[in-house]
mmCIF file of the N, C-alpha and C atoms, coordinates in Angstrom:
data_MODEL
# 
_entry.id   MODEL 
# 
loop_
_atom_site.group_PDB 
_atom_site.id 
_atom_site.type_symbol 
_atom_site.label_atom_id 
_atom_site.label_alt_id 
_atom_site.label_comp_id 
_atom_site.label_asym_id 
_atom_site.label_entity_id 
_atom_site.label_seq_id 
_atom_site.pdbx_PDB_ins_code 
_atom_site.Cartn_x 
_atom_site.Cartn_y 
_atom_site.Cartn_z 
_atom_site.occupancy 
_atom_site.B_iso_or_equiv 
_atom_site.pdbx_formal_charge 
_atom_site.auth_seq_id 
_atom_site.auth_comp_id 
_atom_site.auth_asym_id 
_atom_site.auth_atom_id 
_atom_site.pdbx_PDB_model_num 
ATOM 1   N N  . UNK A 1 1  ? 155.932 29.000 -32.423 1.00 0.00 ? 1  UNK A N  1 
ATOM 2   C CA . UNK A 1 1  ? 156.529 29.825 -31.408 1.00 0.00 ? 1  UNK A CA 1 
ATOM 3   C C  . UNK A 1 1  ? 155.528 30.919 -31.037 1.00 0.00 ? 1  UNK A C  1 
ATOM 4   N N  . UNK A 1 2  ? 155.309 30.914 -29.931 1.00 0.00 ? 2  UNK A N  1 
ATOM 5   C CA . UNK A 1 2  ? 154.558 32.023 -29.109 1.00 0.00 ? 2  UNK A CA 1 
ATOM 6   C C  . UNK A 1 2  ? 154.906 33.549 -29.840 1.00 0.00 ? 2  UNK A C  1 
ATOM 7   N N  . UNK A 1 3  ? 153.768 34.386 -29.171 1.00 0.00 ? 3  UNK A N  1 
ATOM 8   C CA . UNK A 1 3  ? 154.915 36.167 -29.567 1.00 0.00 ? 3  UNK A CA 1 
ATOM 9   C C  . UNK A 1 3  ? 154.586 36.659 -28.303 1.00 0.00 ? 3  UNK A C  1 
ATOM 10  N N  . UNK A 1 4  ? 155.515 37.678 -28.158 1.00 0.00 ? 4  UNK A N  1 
ATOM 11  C CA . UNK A 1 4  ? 155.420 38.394 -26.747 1.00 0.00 ? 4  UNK A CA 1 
ATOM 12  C C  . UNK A 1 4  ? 155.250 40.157 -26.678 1.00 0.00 ? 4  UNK A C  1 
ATOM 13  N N  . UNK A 1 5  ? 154.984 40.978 -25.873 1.00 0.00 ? 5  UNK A N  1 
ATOM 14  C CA . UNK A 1 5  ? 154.974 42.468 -26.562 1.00 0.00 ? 5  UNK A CA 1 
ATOM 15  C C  . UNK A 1 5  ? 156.172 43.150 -26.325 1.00 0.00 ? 5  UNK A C  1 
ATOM 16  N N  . UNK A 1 6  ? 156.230 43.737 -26.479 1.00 0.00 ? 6  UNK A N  1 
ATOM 17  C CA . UNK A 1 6  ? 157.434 44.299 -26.788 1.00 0.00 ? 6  UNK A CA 1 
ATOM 18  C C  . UNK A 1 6  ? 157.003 46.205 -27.108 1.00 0.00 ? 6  UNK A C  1 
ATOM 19  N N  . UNK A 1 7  ? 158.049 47.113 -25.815 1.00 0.00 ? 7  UNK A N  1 
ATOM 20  C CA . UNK A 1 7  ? 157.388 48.221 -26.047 1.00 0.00 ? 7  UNK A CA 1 
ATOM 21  C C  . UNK A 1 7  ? 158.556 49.250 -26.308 1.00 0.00 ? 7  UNK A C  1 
ATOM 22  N N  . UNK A 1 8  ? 158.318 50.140 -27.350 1.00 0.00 ? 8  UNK A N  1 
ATOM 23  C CA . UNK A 1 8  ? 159.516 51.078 -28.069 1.00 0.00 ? 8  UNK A CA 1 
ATOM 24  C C  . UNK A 1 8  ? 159.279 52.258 -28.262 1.00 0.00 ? 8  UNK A C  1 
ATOM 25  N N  . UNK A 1 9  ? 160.024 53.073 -27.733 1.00 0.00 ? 9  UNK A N  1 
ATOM 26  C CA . UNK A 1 9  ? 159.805 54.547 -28.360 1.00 0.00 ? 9  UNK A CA 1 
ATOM 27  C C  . UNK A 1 9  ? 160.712 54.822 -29.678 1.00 0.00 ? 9  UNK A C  1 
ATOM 28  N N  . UNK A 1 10 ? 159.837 54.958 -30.756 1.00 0.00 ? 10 UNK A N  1 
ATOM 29  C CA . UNK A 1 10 ? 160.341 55.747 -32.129 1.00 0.00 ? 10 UNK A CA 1 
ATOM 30  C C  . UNK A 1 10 ? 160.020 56.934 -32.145 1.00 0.00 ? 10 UNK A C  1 
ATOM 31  N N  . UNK A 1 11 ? 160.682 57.535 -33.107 1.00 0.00 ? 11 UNK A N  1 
ATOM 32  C CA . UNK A 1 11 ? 160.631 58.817 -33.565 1.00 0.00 ? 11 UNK A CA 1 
ATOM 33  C C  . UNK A 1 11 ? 159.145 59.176 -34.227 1.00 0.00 ? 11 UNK A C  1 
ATOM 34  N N  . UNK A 1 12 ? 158.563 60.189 -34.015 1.00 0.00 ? 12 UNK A N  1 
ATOM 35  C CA . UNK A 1 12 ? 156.798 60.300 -34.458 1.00 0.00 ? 12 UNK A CA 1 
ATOM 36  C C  . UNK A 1 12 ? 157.241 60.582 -35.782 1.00 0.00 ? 12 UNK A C  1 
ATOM 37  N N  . UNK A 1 13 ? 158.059 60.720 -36.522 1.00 0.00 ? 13 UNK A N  1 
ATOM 38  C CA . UNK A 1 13 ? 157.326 60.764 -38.059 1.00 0.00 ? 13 UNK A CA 1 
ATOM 39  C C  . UNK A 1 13 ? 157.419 59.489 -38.503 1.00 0.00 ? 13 UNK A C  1 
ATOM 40  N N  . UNK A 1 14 ? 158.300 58.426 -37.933 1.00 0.00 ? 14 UNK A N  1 
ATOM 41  C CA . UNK A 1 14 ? 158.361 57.452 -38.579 1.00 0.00 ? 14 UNK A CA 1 
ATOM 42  C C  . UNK A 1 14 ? 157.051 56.497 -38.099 1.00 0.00 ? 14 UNK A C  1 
ATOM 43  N N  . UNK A 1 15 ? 156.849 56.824 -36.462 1.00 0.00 ? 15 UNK A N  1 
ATOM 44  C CA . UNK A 1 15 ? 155.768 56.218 -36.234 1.00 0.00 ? 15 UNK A CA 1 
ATOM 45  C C  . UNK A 1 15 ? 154.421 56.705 -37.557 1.00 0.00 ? 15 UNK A C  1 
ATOM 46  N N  . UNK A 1 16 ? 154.298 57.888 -37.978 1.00 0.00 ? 16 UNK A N  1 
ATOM 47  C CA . UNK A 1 16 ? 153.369 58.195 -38.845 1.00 0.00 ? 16 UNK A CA 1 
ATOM 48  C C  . UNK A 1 16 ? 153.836 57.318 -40.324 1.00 0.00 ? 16 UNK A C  1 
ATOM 49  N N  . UNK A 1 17 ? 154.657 57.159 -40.768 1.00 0.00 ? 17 UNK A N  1 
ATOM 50  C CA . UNK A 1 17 ? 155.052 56.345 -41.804 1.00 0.00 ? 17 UNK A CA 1 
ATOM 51  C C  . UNK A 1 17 ? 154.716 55.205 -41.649 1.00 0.00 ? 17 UNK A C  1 
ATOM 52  N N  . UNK A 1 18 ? 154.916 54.373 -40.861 1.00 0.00 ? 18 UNK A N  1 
ATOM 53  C CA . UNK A 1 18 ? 154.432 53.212 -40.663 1.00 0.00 ? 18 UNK A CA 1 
ATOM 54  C C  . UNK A 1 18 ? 152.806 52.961 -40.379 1.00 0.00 ? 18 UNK A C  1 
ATOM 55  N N  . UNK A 1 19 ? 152.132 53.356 -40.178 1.00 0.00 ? 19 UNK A N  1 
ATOM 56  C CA . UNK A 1 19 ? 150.529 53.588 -39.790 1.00 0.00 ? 19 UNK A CA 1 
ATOM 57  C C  . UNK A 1 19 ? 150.340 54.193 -41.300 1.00 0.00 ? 19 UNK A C  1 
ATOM 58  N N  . UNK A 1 20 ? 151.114 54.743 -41.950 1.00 0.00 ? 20 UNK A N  1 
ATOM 59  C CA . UNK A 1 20 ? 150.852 54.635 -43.847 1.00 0.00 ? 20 UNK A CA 1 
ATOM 60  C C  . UNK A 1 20 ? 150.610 53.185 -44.467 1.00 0.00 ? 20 UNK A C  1 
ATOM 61  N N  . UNK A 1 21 ? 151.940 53.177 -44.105 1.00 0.00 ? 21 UNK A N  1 
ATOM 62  C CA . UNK A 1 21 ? 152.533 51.737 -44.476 1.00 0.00 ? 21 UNK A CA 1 
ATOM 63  C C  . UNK A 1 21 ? 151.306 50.504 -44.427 1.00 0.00 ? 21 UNK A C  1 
ATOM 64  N N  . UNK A 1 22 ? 151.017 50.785 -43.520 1.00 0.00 ? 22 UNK A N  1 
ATOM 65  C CA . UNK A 1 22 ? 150.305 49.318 -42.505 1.00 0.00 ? 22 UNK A CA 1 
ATOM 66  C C  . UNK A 1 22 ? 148.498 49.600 -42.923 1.00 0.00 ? 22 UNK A C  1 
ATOM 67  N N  . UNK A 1 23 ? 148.295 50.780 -43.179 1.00 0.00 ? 23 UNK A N  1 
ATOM 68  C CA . UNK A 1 23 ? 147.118 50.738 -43.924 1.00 0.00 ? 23 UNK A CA 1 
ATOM 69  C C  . UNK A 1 23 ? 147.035 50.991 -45.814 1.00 0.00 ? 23 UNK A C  1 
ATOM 70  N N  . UNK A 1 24 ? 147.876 51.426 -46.076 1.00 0.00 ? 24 UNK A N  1 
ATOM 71  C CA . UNK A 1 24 ? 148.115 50.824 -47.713 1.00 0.00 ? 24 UNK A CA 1 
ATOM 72  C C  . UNK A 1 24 ? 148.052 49.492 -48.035 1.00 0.00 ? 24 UNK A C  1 
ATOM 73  N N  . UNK A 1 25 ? 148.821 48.985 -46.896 1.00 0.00 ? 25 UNK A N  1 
ATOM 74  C CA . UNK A 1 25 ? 148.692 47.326 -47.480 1.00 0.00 ? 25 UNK A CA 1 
ATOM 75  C C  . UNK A 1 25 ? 148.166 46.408 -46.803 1.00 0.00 ? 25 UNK A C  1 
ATOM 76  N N  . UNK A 1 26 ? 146.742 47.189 -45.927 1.00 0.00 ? 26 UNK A N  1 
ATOM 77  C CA . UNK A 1 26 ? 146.028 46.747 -45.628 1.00 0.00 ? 26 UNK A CA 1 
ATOM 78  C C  . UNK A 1 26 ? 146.034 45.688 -44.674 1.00 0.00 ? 26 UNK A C  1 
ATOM 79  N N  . UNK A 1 27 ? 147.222 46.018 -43.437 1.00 0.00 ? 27 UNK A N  1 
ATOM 80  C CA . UNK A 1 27 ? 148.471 45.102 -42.565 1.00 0.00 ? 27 UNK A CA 1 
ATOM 81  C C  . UNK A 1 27 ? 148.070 46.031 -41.372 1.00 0.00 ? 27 UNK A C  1 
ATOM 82  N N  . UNK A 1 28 ? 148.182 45.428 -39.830 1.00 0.00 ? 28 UNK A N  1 
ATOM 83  C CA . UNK A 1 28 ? 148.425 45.955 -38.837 1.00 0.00 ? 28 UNK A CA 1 
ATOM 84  C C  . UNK A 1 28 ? 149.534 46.540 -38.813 1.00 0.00 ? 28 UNK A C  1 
ATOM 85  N N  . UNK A 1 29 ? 150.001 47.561 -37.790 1.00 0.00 ? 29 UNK A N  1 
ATOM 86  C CA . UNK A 1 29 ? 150.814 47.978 -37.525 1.00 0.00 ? 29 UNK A CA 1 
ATOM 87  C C  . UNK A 1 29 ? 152.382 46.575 -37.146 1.00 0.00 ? 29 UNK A C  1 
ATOM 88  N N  . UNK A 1 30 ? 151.412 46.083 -35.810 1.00 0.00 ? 30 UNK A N  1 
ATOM 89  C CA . UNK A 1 30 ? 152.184 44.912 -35.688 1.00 0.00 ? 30 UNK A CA 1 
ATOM 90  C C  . UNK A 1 30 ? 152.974 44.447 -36.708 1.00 0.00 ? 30 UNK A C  1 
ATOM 91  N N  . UNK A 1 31 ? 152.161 44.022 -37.799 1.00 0.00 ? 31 UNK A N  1 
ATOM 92  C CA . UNK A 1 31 ? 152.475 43.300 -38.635 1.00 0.00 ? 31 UNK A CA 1 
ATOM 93  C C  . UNK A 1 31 ? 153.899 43.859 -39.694 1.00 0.00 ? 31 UNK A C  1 
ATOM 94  N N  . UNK A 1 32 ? 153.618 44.960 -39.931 1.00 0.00 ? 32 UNK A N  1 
ATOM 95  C CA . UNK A 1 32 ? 154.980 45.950 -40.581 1.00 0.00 ? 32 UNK A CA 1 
ATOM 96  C C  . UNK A 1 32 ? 156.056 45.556 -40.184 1.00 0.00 ? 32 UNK A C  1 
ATOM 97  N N  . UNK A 1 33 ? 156.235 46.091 -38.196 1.00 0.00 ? 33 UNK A N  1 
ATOM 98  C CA . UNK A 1 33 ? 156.763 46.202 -37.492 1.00 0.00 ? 33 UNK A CA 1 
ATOM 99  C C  . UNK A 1 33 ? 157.824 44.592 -37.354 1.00 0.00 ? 33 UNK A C  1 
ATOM 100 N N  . UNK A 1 34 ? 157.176 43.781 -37.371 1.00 0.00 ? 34 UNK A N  1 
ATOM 101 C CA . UNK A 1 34 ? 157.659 42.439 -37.046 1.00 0.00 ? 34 UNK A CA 1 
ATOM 102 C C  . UNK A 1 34 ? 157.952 42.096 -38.567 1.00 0.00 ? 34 UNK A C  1 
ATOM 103 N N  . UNK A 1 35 ? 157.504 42.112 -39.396 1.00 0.00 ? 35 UNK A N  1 
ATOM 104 C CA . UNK A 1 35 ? 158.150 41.882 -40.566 1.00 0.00 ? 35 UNK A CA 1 
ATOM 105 C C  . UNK A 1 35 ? 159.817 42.673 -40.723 1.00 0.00 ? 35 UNK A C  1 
ATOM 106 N N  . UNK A 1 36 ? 159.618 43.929 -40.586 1.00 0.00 ? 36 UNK A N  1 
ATOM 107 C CA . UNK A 1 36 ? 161.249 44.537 -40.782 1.00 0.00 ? 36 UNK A CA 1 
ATOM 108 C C  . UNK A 1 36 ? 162.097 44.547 -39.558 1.00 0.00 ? 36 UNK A C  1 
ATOM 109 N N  . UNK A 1 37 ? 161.426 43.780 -38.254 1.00 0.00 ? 37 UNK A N  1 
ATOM 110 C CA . UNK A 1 37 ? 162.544 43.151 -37.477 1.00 0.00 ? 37 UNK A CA 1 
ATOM 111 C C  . UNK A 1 37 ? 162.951 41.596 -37.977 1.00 0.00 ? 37 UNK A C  1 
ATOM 112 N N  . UNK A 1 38 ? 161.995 41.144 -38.588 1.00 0.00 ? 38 UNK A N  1 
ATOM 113 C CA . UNK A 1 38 ? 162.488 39.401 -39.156 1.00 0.00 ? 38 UNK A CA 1 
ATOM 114 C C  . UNK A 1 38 ? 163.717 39.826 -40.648 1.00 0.00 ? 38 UNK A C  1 
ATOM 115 N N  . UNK A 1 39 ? 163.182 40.987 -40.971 1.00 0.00 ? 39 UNK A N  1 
ATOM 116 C CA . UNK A 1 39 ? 164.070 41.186 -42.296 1.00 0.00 ? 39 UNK A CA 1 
ATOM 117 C C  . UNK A 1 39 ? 165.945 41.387 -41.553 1.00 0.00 ? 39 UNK A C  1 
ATOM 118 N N  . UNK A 1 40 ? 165.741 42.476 -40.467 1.00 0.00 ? 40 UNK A N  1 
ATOM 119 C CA . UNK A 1 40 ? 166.498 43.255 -40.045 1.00 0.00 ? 40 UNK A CA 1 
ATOM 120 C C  . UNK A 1 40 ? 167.648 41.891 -38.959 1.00 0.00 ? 40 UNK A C  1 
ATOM 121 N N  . UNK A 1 41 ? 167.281 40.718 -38.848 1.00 0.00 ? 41 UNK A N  1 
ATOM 122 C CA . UNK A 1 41 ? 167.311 39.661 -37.895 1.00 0.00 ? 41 UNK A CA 1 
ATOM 123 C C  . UNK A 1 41 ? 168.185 38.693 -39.032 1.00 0.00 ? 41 UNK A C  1 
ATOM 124 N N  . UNK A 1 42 ? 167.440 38.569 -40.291 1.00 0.00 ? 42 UNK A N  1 
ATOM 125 C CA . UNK A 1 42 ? 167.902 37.679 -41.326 1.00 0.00 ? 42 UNK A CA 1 
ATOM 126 C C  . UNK A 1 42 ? 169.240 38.419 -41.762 1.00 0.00 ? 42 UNK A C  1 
ATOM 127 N N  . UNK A 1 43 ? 169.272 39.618 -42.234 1.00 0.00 ? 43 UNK A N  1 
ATOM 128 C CA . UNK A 1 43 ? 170.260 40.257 -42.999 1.00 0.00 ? 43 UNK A CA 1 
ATOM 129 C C  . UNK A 1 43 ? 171.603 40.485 -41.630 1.00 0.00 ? 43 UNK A C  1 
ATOM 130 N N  . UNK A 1 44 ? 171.520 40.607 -40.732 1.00 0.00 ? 44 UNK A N  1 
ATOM 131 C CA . UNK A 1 44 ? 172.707 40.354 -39.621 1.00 0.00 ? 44 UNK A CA 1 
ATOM 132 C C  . UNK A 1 44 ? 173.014 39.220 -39.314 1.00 0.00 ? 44 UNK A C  1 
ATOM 133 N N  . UNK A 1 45 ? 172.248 38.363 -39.341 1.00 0.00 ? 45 UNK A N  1 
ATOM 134 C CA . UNK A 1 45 ? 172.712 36.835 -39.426 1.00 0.00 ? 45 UNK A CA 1 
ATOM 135 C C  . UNK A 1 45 ? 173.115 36.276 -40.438 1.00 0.00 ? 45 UNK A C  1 
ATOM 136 N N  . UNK A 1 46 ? 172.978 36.930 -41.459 1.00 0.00 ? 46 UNK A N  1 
ATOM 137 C CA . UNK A 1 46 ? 173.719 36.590 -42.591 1.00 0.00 ? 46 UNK A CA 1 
ATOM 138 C C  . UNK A 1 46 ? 175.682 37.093 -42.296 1.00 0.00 ? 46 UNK A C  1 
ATOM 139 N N  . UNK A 1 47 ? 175.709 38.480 -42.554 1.00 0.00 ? 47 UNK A N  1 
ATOM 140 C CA . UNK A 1 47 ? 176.293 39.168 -41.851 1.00 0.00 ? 47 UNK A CA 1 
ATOM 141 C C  . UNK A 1 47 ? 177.901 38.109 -40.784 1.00 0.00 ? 47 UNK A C  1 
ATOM 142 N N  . UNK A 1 48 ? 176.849 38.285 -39.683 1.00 0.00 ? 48 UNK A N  1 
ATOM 143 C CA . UNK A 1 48 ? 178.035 37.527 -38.975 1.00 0.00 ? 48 UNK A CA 1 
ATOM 144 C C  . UNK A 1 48 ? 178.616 35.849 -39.285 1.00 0.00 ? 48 UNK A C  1 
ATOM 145 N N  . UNK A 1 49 ? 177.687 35.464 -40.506 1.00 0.00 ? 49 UNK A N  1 
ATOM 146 C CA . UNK A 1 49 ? 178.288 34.348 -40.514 1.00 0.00 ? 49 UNK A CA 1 
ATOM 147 C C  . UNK A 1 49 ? 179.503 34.185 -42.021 1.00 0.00 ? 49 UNK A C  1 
ATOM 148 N N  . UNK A 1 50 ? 179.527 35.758 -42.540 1.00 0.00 ? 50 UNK A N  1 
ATOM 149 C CA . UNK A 1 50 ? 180.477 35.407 -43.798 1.00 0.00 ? 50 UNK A CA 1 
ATOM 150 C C  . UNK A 1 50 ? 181.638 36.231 -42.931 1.00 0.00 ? 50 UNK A C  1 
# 
């Protein structure tokens, strides 16, 4: 599956948390970002199906 961009205004400290995040573990930003929307995607689809 393709990816597409996608543009968001967050709150700047969290934007600064994440640019922690994403260089501690040595991860793009992107990469954070799309990980805790796949987390955030799984755990509601769980969700609506019990």
């Amino acid at each position: 599956m393709g990816s597409v961009s996608l543009t968001i205004r967050i709150d700047e400290n969290d934007k600064k948390q994440i640019e922690r995040l994403a260089k501690s573990d040595d991860r793009s930003i992107s990469y954070i970002v799309n990980q805790a929307i796949k987390e955030y995607i799984k755990k509601n689809a769980q969700a609506q199906t019990n």
